[in-house]
LUMLO-509898 format. One record per residue: x, y, z of N, C-alpha, C, O in turn; residue in one letter; residue number from 1. Coordinates in Angstrom, 3 decimals. Layout:
# residues N
NODE     n.east    n.north       n.up    ca.east   ca.north      ca.up     c.east    c.north       c.up     o.east    o.north       o.up   r     k
NODE          X          Y          Z          X          Y          Z          X          Y          Z          X          Y          Z   a   NUM
...
This chain:
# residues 146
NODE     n.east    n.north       n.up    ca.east   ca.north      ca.up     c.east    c.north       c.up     o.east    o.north       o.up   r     k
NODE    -82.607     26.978    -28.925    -82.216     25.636    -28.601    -81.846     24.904    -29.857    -82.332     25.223    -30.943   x     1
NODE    -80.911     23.835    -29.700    -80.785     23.062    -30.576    -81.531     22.175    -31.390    -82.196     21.574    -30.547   x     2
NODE    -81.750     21.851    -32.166    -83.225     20.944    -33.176    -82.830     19.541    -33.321    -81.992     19.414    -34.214   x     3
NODE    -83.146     18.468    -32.754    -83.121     17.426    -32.771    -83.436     16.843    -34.361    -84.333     17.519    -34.864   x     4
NODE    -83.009     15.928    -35.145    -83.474     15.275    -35.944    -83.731     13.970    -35.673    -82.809     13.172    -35.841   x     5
NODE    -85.030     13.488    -35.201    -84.970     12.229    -34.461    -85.847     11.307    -35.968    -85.931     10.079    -35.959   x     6
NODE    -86.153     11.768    -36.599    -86.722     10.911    -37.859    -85.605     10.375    -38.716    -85.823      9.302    -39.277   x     7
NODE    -83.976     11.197    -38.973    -83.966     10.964    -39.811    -82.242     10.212    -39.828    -81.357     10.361    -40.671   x     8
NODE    -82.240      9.460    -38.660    -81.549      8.464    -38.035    -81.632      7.240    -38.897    -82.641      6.614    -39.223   x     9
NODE    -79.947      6.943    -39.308    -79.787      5.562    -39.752    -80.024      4.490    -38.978    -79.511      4.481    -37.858   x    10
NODE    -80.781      3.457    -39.375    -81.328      1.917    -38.721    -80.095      0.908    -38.643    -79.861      0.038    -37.804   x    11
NODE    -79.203      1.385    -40.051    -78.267      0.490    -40.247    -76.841      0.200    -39.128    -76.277      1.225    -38.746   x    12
NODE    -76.334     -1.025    -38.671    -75.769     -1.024    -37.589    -73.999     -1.356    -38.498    -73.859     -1.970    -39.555   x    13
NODE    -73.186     -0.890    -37.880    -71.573     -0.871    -38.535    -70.699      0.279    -38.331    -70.840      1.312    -37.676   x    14
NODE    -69.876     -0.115    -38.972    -69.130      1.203    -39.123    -68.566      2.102    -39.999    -68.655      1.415    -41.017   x    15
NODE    -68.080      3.073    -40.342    -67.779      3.504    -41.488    -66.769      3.201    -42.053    -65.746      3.254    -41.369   x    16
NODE    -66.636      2.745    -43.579    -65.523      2.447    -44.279    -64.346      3.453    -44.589    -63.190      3.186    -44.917   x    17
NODE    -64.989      4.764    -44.386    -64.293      5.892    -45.270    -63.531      6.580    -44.801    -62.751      7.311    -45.412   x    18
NODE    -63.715      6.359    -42.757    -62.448      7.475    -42.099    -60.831      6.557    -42.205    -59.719      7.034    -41.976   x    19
NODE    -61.130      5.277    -42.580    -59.257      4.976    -42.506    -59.373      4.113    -43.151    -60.333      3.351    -43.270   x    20
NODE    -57.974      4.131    -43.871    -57.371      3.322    -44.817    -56.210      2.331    -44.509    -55.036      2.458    -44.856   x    21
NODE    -56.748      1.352    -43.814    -55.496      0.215    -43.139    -54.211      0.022    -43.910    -53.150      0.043    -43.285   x    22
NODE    -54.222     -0.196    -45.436    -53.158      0.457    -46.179    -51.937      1.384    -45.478    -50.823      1.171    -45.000   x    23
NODE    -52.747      2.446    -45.689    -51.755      3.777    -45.072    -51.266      4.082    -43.864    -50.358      4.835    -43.512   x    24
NODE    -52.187      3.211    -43.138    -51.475      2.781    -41.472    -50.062      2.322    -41.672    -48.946      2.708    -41.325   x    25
NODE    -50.572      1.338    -42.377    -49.047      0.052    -42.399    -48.239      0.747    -42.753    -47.134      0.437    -42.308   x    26
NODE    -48.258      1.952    -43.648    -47.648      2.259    -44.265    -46.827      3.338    -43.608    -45.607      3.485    -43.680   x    27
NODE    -47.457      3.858    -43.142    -46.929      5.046    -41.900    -46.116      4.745    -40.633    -45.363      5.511    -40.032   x    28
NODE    -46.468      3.298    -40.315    -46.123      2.437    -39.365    -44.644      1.342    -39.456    -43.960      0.794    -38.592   x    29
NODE    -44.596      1.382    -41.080    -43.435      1.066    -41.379    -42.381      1.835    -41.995    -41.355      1.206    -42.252   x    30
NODE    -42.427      3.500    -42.393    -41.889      4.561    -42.391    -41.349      4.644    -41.110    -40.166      4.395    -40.877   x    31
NODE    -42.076      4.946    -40.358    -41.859      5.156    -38.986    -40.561      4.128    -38.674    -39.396      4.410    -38.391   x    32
NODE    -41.238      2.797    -38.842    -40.107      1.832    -38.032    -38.490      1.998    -38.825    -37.490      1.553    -38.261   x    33
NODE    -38.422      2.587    -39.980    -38.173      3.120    -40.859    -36.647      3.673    -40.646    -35.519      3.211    -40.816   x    34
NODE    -37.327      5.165    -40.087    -36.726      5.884    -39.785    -36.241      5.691    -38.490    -35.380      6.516    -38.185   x    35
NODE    -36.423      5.141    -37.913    -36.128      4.812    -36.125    -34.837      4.121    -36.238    -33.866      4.354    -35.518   x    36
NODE    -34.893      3.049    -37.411    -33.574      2.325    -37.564    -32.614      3.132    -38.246    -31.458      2.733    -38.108   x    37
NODE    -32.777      4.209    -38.980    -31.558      4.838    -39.836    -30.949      5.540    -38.605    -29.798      5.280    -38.255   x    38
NODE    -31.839      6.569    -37.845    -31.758      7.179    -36.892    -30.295      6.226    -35.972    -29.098      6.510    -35.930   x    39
NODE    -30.906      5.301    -35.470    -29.713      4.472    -34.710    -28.381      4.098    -34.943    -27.310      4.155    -34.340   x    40
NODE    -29.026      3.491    -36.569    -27.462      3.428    -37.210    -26.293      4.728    -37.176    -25.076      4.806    -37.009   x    41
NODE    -27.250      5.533    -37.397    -26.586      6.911    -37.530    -25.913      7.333    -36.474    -24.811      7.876    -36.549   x    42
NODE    -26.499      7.124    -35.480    -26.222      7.446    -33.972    -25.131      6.522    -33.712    -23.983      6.922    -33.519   x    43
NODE    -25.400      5.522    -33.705    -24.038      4.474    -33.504    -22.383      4.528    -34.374    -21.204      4.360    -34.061   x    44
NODE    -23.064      4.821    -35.444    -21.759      5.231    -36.004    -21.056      6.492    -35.675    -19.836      6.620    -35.770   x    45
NODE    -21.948      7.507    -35.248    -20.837      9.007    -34.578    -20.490      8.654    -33.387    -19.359      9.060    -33.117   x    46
NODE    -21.003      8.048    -32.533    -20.520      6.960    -31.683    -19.168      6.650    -31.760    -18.317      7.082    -30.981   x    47
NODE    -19.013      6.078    -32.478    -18.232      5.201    -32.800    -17.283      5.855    -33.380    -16.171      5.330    -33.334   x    48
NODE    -17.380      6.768    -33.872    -16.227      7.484    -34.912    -16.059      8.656    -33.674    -15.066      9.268    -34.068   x    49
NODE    -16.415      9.201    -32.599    -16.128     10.315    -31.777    -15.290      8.958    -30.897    -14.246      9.453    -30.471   x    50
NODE    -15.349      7.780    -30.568    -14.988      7.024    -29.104    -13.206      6.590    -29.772    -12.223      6.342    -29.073   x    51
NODE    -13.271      6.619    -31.258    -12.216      5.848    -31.834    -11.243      7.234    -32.113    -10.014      7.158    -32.120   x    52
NODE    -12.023      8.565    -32.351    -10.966     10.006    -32.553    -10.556      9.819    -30.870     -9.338      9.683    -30.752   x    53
NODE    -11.106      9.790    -29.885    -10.782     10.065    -28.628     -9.740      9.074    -27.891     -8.780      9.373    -27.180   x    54
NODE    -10.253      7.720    -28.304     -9.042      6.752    -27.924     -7.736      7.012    -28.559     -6.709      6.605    -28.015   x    55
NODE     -7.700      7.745    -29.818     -6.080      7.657    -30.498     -5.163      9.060    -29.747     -3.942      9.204    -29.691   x    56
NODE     -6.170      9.901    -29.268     -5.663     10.925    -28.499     -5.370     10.568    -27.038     -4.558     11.376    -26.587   x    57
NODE     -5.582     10.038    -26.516     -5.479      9.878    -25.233     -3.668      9.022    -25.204     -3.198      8.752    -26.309   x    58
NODE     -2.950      8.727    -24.134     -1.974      8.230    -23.909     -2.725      6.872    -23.261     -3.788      6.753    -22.650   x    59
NODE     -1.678      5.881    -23.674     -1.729      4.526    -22.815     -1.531      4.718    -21.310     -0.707      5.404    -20.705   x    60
NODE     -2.776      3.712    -20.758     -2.773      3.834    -19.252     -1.240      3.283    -18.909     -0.407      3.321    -19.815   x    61
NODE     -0.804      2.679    -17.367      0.364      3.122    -16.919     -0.006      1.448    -16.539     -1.117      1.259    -16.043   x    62
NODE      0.701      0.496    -16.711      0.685     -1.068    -16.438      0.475     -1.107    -14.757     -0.095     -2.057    -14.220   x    63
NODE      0.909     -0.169    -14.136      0.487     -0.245    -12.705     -1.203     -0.366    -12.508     -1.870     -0.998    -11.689   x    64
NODE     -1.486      0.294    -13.338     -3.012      1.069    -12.795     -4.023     -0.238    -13.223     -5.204      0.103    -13.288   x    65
NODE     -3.762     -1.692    -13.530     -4.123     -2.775    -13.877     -4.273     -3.365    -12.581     -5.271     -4.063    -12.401   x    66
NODE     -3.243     -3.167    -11.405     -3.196     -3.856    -10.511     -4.264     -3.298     -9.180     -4.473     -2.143     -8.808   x    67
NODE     -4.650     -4.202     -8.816     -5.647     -4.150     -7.463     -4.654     -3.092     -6.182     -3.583     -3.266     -5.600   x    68
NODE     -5.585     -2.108     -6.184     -5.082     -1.315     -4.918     -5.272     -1.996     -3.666     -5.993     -2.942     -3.347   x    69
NODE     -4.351     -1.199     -2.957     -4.986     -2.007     -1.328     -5.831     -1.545     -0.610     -6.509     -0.577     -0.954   x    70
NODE     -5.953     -2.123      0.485     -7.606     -2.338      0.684     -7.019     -0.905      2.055     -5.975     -0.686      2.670   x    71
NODE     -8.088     -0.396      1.998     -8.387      0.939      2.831     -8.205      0.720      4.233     -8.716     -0.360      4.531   x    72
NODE     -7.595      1.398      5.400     -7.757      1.490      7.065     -9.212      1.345      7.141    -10.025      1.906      6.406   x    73
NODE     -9.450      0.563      8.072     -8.674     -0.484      9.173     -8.554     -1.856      8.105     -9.424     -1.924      7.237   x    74
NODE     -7.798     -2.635      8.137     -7.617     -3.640      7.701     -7.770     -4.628      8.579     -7.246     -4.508      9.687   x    75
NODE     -8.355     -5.536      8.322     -9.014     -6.681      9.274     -8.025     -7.822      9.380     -7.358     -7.845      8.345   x    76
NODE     -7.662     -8.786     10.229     -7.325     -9.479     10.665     -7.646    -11.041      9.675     -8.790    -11.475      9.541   x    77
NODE     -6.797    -11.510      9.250     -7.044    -12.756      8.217     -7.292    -14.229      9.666     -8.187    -15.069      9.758   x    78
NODE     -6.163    -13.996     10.499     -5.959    -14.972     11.766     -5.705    -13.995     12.699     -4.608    -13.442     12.778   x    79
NODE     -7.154    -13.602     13.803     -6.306    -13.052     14.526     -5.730    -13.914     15.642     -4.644    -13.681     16.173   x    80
NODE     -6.513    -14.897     15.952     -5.733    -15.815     17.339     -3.882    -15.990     16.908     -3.060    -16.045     17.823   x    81
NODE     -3.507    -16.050     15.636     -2.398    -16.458     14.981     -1.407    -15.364     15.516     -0.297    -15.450     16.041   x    82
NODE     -2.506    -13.920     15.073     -1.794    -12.891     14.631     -1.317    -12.401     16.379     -0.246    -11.861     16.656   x    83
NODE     -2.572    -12.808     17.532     -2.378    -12.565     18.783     -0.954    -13.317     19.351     -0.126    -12.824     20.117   x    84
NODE     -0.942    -14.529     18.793      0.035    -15.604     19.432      1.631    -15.193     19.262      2.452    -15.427     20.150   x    85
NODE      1.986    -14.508     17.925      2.742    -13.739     17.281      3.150    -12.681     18.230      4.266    -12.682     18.751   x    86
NODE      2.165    -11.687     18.479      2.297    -10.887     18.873      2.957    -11.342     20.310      4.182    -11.255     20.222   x    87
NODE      2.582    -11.747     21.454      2.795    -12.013     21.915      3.852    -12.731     22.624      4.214    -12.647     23.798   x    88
NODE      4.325    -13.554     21.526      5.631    -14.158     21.608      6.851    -13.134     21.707      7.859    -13.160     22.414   x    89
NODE      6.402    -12.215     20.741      7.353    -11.464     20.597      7.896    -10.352     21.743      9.067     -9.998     21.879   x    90
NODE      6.860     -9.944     22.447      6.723     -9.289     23.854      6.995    -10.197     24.947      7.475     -9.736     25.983   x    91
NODE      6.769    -11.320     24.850      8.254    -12.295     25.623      9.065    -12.036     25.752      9.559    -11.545     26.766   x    92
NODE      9.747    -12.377     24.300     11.063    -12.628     23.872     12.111    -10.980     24.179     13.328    -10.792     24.194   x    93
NODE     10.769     -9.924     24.413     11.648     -8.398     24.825     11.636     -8.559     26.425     12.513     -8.121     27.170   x    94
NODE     10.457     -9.282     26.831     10.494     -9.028     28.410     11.449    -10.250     29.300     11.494    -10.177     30.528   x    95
NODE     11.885    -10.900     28.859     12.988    -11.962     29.307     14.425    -12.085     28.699     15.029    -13.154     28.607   x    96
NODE     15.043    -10.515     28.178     15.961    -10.556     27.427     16.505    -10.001     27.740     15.968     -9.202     28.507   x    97
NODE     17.806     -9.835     27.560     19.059     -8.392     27.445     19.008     -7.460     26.075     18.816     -7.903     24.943   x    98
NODE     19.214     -6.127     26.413     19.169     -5.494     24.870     19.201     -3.998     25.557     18.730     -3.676     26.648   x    99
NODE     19.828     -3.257     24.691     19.960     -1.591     24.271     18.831     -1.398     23.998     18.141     -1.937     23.133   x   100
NODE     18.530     -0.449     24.878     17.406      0.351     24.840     17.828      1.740     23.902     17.480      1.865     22.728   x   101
NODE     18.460      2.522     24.486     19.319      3.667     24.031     21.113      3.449     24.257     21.762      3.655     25.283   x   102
NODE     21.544      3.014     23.051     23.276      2.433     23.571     24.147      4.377     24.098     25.048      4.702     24.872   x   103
NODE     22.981      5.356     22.905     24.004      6.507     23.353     23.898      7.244     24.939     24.784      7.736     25.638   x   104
NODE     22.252      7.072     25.195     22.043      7.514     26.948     22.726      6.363     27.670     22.734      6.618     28.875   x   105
NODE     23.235      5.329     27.434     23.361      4.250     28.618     22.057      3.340     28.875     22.049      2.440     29.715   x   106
NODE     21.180      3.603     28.226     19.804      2.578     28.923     19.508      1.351     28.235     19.348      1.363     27.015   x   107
NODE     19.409      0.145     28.999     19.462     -0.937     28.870     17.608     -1.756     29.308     16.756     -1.309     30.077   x   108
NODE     17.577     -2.735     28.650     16.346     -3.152     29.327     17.445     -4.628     29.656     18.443     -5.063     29.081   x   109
NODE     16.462     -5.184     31.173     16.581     -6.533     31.399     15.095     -7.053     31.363     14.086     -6.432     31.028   x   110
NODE     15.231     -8.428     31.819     14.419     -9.411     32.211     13.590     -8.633     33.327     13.957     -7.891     34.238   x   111
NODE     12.137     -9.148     32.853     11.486     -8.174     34.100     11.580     -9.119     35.664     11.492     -8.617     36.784   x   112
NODE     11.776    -10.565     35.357     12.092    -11.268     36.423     13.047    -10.720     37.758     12.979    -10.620     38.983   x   113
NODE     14.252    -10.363     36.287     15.442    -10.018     37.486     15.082     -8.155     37.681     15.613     -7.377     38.474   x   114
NODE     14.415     -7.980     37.037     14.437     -6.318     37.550     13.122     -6.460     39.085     13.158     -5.831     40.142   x   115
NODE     12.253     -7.348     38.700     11.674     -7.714     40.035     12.274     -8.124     41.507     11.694     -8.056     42.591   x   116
NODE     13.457     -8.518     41.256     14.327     -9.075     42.396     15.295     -8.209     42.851     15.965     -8.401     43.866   x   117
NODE     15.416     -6.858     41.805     16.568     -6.383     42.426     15.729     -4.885     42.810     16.245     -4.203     43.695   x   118
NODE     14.428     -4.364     42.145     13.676     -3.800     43.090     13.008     -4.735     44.630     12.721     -3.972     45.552   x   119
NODE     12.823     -5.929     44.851     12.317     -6.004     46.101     14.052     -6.308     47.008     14.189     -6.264     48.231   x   120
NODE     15.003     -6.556     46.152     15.805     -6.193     47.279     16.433     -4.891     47.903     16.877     -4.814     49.049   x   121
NODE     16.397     -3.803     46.897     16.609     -2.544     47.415     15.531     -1.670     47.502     15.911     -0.538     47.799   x   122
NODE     14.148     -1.786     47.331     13.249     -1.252     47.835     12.435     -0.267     46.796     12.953     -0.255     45.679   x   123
NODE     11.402      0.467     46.919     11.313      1.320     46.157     11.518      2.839     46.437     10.862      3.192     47.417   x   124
NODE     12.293      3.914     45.817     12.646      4.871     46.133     11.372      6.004     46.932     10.196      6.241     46.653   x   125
NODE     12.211      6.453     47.908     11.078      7.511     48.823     11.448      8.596     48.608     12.539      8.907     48.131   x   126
NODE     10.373      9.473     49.012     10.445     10.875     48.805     11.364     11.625     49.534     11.690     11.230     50.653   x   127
NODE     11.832     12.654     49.062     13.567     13.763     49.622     13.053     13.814     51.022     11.826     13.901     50.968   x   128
NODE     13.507     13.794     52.320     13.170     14.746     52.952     12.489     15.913     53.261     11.565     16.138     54.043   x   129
NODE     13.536     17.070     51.998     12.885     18.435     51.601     11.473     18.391     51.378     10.812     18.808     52.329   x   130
NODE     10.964     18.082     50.586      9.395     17.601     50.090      8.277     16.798     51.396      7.103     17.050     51.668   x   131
NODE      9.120     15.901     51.921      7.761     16.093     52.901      8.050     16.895     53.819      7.198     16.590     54.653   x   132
NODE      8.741     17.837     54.337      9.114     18.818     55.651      7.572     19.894     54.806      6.566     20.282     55.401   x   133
NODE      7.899     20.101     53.398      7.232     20.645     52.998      5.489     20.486     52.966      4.698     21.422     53.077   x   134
NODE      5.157     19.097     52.792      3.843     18.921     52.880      3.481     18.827     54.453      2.372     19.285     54.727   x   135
NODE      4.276     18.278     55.592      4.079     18.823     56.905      4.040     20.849     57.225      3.367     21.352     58.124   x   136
NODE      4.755     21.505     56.430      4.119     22.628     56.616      3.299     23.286     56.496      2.951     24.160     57.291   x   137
NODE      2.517     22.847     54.857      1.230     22.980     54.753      0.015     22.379     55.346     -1.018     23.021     55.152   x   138
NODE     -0.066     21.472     55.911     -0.996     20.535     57.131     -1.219     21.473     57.891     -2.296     22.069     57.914   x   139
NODE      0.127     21.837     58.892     -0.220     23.033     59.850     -0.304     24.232     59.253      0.183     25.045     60.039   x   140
NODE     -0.649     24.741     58.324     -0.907     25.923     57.910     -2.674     25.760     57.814     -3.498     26.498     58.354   x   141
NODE     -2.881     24.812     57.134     -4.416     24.389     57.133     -4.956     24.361     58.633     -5.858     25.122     58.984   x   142
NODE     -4.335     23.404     59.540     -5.004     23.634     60.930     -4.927     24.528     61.342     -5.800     24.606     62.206   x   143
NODE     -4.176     25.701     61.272     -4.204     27.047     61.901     -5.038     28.005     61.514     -5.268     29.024     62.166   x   144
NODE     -5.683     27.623     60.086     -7.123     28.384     59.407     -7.857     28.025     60.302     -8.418     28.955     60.881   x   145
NODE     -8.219     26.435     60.862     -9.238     26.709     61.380     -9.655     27.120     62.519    -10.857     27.307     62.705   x   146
């Protein structure tokens, strides 16, 4: 076992003078801060001397590439009641008009007014003959299955 020396214990209360030298702290402490700053300078200047070799190599950007791109699909509506009213007018101004539709087929649009008046005066077109003789033959083909 280990041997206690219990007699021969200092009374005296403190601390020791001899493990540090506040001196050499400071001193180590301002080396330190020292070197931390050369370090930076140093750093900043290759910095600086790699950003300034790289800018003289590169070509000038393109005076376009300054300007604001446009803004991405879907693009939103600034006025839409405005933009509706617009719209709208304009789908009027096709549905109450004369105009070429196709000038090389012959097709024309009118006024849906007068295309309303001249379908309820001649009617709307019915089916060939041929075609319903045909769906009357299939009827009785079905009743004769059963």
């Amino acid at each position: 076992m280990a041997e206690h020396n219990v007699g021969t214990q200092s009374t005296e209360v403190g601390h020791e003078a001899n493990d540090i030298n506040p001196g050499r702290v400071a001193l180590v402490a301002l080396a330190l801060a020292a070197t931390i700053a050369v370090v930076l300078v140093i750093s900043y200047a290759i910095f600086q001397y790699f950003h300034v070799a790289e800018t003289r190599t590169q070509t000038a950007p393109s005076p376009l590439s300054y300007t604001r791109e446009p803004t991405p699909e879907p693009r939103l509506e600034v006025k839409p009641g405005q933009d509706l009213k617009t719209v709208r007018t304009q789908e009027d101004a096709i549905l109450k008009s004369y105009g070429w539709v196709d000038p090389d087929k012959g097709i024309v649009r009118i006024p849906i007014d007068r295309a309303i008046e001249i379908v309820a005066a001649r009617g709307l077109p019915a089916r060939a003959a041929k075609s319903a003789a045909a769906g009357d033959q299939n009827t009785q083909g079905r009743r004769e299955k059963r």
